[in-house]
Residue, then its C-alpha position, 0 to 999 in steps of 0.5 A: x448490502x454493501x461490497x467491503x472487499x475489493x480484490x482486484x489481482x492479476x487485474x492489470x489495472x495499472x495507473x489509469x485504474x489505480x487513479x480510477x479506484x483512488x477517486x471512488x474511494x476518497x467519498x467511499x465509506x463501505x470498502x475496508x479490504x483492497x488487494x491490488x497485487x500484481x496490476x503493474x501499478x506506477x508512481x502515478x497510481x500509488x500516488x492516485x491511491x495515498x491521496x485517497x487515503x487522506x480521506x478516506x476512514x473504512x480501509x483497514x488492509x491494502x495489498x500493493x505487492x508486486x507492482x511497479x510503484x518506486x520509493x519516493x512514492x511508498x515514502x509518499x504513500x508512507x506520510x500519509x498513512x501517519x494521518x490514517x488511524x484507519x489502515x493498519x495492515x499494508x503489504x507490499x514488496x522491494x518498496x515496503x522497507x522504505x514505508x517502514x522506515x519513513x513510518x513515525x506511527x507506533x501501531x502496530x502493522x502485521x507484515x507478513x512472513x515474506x516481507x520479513x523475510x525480504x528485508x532481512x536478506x537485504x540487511x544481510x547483503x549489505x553486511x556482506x558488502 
């Protein structure tokens, strides 16, 4: 049998193991599912990860909520994803309005209720401004 999901949360992995699974997964063929909420991830690792992605044509779901990673590297993140046939359903927080934006793929991607629920209240604040 082979491992096809890794959830690793609450795991302070940070960039150095964000890097660490970014190079497993780029000859990885097995893992399709990756939580990795709350490991206080960077710009280093999200970076690390979407390069891995490049290549990599098992993983479907990625969870990326409540860590450290900013927007120019979910844009990053997002560029790549629009080679990746293979990931359909991303989740994360302040920085997942951007992936939506910069995202030209017409797949269709759940997002949960709470991110919806998020950029809806940001939308808002700026109308009130």
């Amino acid at each position: 049998k082979s491992v096809t999901t890794l959830n690793l949360t609450d795991n302070d992995i940070r960039d150095d193991g964000a890097l660490a699974l970014a190079n497993m997964l780029v000859s990885n063929e097995t893992i399709t599912d990756i939580n990795l909420r709350t490991n206080k991830i960077g710009d280093d690792g999200a970076k690390g990860i979407a390069t891995a992605l490049c290549t990599n044509k098992s993983v479907t779901t990625l969870n990326l909520t409540d860590n450290d990673i900013r927007d120019e590297s979910a844009l990053l993140l997002a560029d790549i994803l629009l080679t990746n046939k293979t990931l359909m359903d991303v989740k994360g927080d302040n920085y997942f309005e951007s992936i939506l934006a910069a995202r030209a793929d017409p797949r269709m991607w759940a997002i949960s209720y709470e991110t919806l629920m998020m950029v809806n209240d940001q939308a808002m604040n700026l109308f009130r401004e």
